[in-house]
C-alpha positions as CSV (number, residue, x, y, z in Angstrom):
1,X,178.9,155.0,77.2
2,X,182.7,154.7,77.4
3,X,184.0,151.9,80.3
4,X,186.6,154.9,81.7
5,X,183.4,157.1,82.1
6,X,181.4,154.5,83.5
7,X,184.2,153.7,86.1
8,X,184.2,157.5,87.2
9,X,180.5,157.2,88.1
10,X,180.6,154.1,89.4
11,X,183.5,155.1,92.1
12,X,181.7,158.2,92.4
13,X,178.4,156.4,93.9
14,X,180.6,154.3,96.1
15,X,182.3,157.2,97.8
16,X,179.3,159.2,98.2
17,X,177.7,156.0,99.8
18,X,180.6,155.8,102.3
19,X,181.1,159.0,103.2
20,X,177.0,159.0,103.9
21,X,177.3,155.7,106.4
22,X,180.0,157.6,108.3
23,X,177.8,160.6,109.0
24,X,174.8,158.2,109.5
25,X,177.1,156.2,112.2
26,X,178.0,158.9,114.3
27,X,174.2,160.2,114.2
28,X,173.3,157.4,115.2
29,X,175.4,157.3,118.0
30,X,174.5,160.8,118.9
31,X,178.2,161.7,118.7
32,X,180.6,163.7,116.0
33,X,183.0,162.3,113.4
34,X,186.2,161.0,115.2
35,X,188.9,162.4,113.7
36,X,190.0,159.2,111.6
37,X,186.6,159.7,109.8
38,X,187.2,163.3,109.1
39,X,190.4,162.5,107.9
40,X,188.6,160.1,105.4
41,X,185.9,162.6,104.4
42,X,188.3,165.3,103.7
43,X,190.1,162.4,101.1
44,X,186.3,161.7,99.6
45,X,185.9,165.0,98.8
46,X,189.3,165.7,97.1
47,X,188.5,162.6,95.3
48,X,185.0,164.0,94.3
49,X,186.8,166.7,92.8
50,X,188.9,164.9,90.6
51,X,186.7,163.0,89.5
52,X,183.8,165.7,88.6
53,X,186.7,167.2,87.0
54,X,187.5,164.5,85.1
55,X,184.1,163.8,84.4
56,X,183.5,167.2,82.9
57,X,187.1,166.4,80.8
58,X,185.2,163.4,79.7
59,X,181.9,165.3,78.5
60,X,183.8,168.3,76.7
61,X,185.7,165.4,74.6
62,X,182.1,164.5,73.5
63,X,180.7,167.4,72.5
64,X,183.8,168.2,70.8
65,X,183.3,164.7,68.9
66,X,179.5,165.3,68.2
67,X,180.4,168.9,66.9
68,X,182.2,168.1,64.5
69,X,180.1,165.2,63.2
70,X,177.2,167.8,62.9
71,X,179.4,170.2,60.5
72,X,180.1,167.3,58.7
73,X,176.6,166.2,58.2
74,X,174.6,167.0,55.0
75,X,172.2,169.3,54.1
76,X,172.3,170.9,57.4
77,X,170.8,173.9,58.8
78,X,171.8,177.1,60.5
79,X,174.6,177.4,62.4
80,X,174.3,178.4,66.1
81,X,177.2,180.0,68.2
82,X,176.8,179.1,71.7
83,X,178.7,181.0,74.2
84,X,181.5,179.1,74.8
85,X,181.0,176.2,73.3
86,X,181.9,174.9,69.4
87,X,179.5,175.7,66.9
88,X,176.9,173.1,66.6
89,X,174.3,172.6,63.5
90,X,170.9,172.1,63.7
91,X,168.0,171.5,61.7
92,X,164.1,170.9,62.2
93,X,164.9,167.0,61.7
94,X,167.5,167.0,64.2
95,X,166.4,165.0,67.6
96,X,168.4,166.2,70.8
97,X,168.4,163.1,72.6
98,X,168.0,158.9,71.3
99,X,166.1,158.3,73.9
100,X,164.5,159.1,77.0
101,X,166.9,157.0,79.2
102,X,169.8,159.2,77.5
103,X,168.1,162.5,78.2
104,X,167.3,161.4,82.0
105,X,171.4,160.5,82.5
106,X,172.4,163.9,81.1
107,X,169.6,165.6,83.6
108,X,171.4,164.1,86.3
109,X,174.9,164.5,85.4
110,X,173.9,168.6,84.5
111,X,172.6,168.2,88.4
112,X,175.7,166.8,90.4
113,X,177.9,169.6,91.6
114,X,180.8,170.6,89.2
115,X,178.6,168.4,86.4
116,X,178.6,169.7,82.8
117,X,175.6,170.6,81.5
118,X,175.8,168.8,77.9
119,X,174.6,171.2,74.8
120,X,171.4,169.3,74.3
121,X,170.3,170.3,77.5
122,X,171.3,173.9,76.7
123,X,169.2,173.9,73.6
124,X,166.2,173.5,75.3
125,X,166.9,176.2,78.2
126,X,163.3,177.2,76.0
127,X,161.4,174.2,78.4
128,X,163.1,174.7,81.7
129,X,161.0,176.1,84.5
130,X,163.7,175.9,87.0
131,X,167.3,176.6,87.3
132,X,169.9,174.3,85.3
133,X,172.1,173.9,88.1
134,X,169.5,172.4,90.2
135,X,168.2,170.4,87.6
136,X,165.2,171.5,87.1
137,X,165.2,170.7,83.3
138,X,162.3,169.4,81.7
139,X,161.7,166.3,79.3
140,X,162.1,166.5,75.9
141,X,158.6,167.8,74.5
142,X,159.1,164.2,72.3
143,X,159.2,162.3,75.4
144,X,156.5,163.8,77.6
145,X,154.1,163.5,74.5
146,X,154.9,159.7,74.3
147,X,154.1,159.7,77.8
148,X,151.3,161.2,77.4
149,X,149.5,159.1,74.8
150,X,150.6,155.9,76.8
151,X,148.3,157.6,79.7
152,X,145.1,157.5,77.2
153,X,146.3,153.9,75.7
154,X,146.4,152.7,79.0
155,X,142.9,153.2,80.0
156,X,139.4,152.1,79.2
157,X,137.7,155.5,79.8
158,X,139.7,158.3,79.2
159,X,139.7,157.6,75.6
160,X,135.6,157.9,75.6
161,X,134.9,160.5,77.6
162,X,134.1,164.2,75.9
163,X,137.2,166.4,75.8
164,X,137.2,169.7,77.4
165,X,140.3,172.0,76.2
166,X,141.5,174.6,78.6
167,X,144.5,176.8,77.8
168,X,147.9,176.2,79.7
169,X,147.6,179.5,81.7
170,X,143.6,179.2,82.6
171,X,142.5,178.7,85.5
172,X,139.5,177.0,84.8
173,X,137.1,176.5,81.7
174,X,133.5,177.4,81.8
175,X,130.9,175.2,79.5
176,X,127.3,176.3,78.5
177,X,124.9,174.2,78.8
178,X,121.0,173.5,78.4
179,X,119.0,173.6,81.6
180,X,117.2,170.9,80.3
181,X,115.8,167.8,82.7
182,X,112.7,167.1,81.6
183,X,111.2,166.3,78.2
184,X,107.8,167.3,78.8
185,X,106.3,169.9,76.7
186,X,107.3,173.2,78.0
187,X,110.5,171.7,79.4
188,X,112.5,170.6,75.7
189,X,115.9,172.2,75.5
190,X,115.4,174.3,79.0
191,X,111.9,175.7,77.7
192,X,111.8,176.1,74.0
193,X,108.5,175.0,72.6
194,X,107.0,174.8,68.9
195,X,103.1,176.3,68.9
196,X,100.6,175.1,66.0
197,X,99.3,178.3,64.6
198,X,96.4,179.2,63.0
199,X,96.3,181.4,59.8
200,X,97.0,184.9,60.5
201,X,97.9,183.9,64.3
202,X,100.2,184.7,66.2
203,X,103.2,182.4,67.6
204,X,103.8,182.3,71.4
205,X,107.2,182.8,72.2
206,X,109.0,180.2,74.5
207,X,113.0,181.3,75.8
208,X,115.7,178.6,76.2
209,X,117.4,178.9,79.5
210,X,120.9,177.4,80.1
211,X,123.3,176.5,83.3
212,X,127.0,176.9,83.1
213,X,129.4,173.9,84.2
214,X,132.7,175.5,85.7
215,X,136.1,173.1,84.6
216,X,138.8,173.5,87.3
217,X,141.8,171.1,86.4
218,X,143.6,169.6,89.8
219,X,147.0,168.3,90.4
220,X,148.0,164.9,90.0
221,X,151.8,164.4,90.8
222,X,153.5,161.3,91.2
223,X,157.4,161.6,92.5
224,X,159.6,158.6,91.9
225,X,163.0,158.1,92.8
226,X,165.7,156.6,90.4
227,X,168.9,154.9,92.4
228,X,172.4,155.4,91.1
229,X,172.1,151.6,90.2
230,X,169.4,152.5,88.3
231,X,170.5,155.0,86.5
232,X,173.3,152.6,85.2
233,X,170.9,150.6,83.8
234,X,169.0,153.2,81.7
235,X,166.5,150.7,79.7
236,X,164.9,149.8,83.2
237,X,165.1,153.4,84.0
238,X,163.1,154.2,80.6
239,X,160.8,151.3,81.4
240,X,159.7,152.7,84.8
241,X,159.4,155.7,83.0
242,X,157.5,155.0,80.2
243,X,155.3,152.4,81.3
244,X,154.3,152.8,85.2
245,X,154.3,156.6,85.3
246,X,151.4,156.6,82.4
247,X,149.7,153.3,84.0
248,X,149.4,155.0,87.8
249,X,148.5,158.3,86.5
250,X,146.2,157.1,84.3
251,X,144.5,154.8,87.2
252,X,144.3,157.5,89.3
253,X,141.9,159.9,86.9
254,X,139.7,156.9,85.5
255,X,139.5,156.2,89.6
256,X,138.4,159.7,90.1
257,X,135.7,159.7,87.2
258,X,134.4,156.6,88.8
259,X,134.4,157.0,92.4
260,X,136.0,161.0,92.6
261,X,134.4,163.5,95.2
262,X,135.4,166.6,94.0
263,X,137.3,169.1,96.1
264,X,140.9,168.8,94.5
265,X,139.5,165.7,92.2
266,X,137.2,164.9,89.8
267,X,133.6,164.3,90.7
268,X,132.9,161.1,89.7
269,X,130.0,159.5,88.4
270,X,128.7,157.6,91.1
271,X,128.5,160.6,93.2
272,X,126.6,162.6,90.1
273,X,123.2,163.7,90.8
274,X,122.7,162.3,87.2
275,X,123.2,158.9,88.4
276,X,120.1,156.6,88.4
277,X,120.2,153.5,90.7
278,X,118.1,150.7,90.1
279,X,116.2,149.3,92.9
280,X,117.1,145.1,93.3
281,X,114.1,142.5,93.0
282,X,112.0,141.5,95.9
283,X,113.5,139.0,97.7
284,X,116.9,138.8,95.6
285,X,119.5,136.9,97.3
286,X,122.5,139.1,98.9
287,X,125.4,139.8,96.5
288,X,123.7,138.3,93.3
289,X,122.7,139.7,90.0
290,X,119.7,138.7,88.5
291,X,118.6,139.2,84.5
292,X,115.7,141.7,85.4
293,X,118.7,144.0,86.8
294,X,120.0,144.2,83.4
295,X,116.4,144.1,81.4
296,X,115.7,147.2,84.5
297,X,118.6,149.2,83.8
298,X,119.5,148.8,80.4
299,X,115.6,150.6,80.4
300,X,116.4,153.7,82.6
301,X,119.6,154.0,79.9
302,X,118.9,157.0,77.9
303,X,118.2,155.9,74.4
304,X,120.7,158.1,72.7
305,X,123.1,157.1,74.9
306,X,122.6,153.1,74.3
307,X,125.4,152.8,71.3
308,X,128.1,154.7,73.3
309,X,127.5,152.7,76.2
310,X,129.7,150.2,78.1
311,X,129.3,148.0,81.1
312,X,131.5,148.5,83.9
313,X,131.9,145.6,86.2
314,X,133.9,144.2,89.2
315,X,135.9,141.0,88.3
316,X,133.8,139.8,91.2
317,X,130.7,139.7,89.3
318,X,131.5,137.5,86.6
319,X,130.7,134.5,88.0
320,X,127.0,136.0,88.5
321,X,127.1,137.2,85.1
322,X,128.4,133.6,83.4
323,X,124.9,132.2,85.1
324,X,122.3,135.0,83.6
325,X,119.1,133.7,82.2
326,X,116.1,134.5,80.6
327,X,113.2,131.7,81.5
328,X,111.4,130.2,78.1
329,X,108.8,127.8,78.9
330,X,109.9,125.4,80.9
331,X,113.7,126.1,81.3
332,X,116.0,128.9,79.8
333,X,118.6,130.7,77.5
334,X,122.0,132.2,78.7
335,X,121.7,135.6,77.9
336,X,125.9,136.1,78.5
337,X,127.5,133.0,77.3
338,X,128.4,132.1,73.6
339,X,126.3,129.2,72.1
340,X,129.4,126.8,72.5
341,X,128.9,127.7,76.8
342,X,132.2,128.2,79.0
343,X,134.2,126.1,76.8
344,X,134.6,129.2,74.9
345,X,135.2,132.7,75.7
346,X,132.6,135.1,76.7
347,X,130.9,137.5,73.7
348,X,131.4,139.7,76.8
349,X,128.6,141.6,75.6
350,X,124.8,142.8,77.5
351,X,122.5,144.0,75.4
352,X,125.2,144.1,72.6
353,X,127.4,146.4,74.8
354,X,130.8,145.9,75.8
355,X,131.1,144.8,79.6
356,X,134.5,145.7,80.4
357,X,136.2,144.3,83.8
358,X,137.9,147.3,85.9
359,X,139.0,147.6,89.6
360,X,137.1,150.9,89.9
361,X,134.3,149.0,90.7
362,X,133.0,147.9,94.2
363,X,132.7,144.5,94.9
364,X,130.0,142.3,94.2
365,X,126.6,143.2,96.1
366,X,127.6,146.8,96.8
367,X,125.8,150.0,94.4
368,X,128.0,150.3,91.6
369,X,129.6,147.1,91.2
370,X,128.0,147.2,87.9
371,X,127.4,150.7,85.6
372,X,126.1,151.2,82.8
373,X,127.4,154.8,81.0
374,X,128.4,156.1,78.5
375,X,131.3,158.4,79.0
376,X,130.6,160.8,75.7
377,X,128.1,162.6,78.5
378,X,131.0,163.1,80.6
379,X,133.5,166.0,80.2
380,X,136.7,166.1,80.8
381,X,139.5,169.0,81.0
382,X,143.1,168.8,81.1
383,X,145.5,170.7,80.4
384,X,146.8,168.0,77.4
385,X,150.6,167.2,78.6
386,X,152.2,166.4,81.1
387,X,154.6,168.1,83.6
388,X,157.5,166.2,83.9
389,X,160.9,167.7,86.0
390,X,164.0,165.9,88.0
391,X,166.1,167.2,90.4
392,X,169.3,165.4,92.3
393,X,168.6,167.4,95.4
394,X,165.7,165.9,96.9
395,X,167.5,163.0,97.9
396,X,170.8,164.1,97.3
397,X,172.6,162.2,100.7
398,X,170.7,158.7,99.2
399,X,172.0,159.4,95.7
400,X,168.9,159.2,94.2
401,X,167.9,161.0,91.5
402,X,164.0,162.1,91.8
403,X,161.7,162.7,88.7
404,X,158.5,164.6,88.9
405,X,155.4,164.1,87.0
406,X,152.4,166.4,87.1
407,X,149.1,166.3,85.2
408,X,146.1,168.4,85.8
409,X,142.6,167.4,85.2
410,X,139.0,167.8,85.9
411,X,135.7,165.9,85.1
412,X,131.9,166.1,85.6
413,X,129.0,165.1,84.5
414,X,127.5,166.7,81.9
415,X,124.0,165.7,83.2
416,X,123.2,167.4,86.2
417,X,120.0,165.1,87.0
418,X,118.2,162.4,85.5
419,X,115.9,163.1,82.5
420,X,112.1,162.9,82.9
421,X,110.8,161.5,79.6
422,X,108.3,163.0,77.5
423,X,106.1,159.8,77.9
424,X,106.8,157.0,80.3
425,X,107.4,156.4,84.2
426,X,111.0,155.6,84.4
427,X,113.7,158.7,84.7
428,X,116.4,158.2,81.9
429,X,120.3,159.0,82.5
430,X,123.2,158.1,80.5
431,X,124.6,156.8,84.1
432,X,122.9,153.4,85.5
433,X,123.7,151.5,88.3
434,X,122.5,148.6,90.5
435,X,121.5,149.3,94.2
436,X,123.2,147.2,96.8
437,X,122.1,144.0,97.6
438,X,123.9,143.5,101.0
């Protein structure tokens, strides 16, 4: 960015910040501007001018620049004539912005009043869902599909659970599904049953019955606000984008598919009425757990569901975890620690499952400080990208710019109660946990 237009918004920022502790003085003091400090607004304004003007003089020089670097570039495309503006070239290869950082500056300087919109912005009038002048422009598609992958990257369920698609203008998504909780004979697949026939006989017909599951993605927003220092500095602007946005929203929905009680969220797991909670030992000591909690429900785990399965712990229970034993004779083997003991790391492995440390989790001693699941039997619905829109507006007297981020999702269960075995006393559910031990 040239120093001369970098100077321009930097005395810009410092005259709006003046001229905003003048009118927050005199609020303050429950009084109006004296007439000194009108006499100084009036000059920040008529400087504002100039400088948006100049500004804009700056940004036409650009285009004019990058113009003619497109005609001169080879084996380009179409020409496009946009009203009033220099011919530009484009082509399918051809990326509108370097960067996210760049795209967000341009957003902002489109927003200011008397700001010129630069032609990259223009070409995707296509995206925006608000009006230019109040920047309500959208992110590159490039950009908010980078963000979006970081949001499944970043987490250790998203990526496992069963994906739902939903269309961008549905309101909701409804899923078949077997009415099936019981293995019994008579029960299999919500009532189907195979008869042994005799010769000449004649079969007895069975019906399958089904249930519907209704997806309804909900709003998650989060608003952040970008200061004018911050938007000089457009890596860390980029970083906060690209890296906490994903991480928050992305904690948020695994949250909800934990520990969600529907009504405008997710219904998580440990509300599910699939969810099977093992009773503790008689006479276990508060906040402990004991091998026979993970012998008892690693056997309520439905089998099929025993290779997609993770354990989901609270950091708080890995001390309890490091001392797990099985007795043998006399004394006992470690049934979490490596041969070589805490000198080396952790298999971090039950039953030859992942256990995966996650603050979703209650603390140690309270029911579902440790899960068992596996996510596959989980849906989830979204609506695949993220909504992502600025505007200068919001917190136009701070000069902050503020960026939006939306992303809409459900998730449920696909179980809608525990499984009753064909043979055997315990119920089966691909959901597990450990009762409290208070």
């Amino acid at each position: 960015m040239p120093k001369r237009y970098q100077a321009l918004l930097q005395e810009r920022a410092e005259l709006v910040a003046e001229a905003r502790r003048a009118f927050e003085s005199a609020e303050k003091d429950a009084r109006d501007l004296t007439d000194a400090e009108r006499t100084r607004d009036d000059e920040i304004a008529a400087r504002l001018d100039v400088i948006a003007s100049e500004l804009q003089r700056e940004e036409r020089r650009r285009e004019w620049e990058r113009s003619v670097e497109a005609v001169a570039k080879p084996n380009a495309g179409t020409s496009v004539t946009l009203p009033g503006e220099i011919a530009r070239i484009l082509d399918a290869q051809d990326q509108p912005f370097e960067s996210l950082a760049e795209q967000l500056l341009a957003v902002r300087q489109a927003a200011l009043p008397g700001g010129y919109v630069d032609l990259r912005l223009r070409a995707q009038l296509g995206h925006n869902v608000g009006i230019p002048a109040e920047g309500g422009f959208l992110l590159h598609p490039q950009y908010a599909a980078g963000i979006w992958q970081r949001v499944y990257e970043s987490g250790a369920i998203m990526n496992r659970t069963f994906k739902i698609p939903i269309g961008t203008d549905a309101d909701s998504v409804l899923v078949n599904a077997l009415a099936e909780n019981s293995r019994v004979t008579g029960n299999r697949w919500g009532g189907l049953q195979a008869y042994w026939v005799q010769e000449a006989g004649n079969p007895t017909a069975s019906q399958t019955q089904f249930r519907q599951m209704r997806f309804s993605p909900h709003k998650l927003a989060v608003l952040t606000y970008a200061t004018s220092e911050m938007l000089r500095n457009p890596a860390t602007l980029e970083g906060v984008i690209n890296q906490l946005v994903p991480q928050e929203i992305a904690w948020q929905t695994e949250n909800a598919f934990v520990n969600g009680i529907g009504g405008g969220q997710p219904i998580g797991i440990l509300q599910s009425a699939a969810l099977i909670a093992v009773a503790p030992e008689a006479l276990q000591a508060a906040a402990t757990i004991v091998s026979e909690n993970i012998s008892n429900m690693w056997a309520q785990m439905w089998a099929k569901s025993r290779p997609n399965a993770v354990w989901l712990i609270n950091q708080d229970c890995e001390p309890q975890l490091d001392q797990l034993s099985l007795q043998v004779g006399v004394g006992g083997v470690p049934t979490y620690m490596p041969p070589g003991g805490l000198a080396d790391a952790p298999y971090g492995r039950l039953k030859g499952r992942p256990v995966i440390a996650v603050e979703y989790c209650p603390t140690l001693g309270t029911q579902g400080d440790i899960i068992l699941a596996d996510w596959s039997q989980y849906g989830m619905s979204d609506r695949g990208s993220i909504r992502s829109e600025s505007s200068i507006h919001v917190q136009f007297l701070t000069d902050q710019m503020a960026y939006r981020f939306i992303y809409e999702v459900d998730g449920q269960s696909l179980w809608n109660a525990p499984l009753t075995p064909a043979q055997g006393a315990n119920q089966l559910s691909p959901f597990v946990t450990l009762q409290a031990r208070p």
